[in-house]
N, C-alpha and C positions, 0 to 999 in steps of 0.2 A: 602346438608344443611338441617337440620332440626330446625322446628320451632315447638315447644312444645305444643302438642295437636291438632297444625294444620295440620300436616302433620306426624305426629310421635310424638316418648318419648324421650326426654333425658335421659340417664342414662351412669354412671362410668362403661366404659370397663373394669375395673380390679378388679370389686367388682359383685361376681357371683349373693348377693341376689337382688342388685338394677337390673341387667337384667333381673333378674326369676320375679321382680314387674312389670318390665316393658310390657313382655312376657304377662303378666297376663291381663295388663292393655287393649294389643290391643286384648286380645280375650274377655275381660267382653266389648269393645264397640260394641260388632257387628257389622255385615255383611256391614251397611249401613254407617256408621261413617268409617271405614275401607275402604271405596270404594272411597268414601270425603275424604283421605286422601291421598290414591294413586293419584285421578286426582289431588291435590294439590300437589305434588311434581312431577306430566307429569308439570303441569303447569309454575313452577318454573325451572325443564328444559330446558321447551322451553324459557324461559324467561333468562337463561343463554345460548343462542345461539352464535357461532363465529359472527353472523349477528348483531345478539343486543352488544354486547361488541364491536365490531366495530365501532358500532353507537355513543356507549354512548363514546369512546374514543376520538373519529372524536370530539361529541360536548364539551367533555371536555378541549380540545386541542383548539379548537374557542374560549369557555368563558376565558382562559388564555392569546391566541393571544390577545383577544380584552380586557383584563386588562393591559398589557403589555404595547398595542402600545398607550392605552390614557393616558401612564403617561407623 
């Protein structure tokens, strides 16, 4: 997943100059914004783990049991 300037560019796969903009884009940021972007998508990664979606499913599953049984 990409989030627009924070971890990457959007741009239309099927339109070669918005990639060639794009292209452009991560190399006019430099070394140091490029680096902030990568740990930004490790960090989104890990934040999509089997562990975490597991978690978030388990409490999704609670908050409907417990909508459910107060009616």
């Amino acid at each position: 997943m990409v989030c627009e300037g924070k971890n990457g560019y959007i741009f239309d796969p099927t339109n070669v100059t918005d990639m060639a903009k794009c292209l452009l884009r991560v190399h006019a940021v430099g070394q140091d914004a490029r680096d902030r972007m990568g740990q930004e998508s490790q960090n989104l990664v890990e934040s999509c783990s089997p562990e975490n979606f597991g978690s978030g499913l388990i409490s999704a599953t609670q908050v409907l049991y417990d909508v459910v049984t107060d009616e």
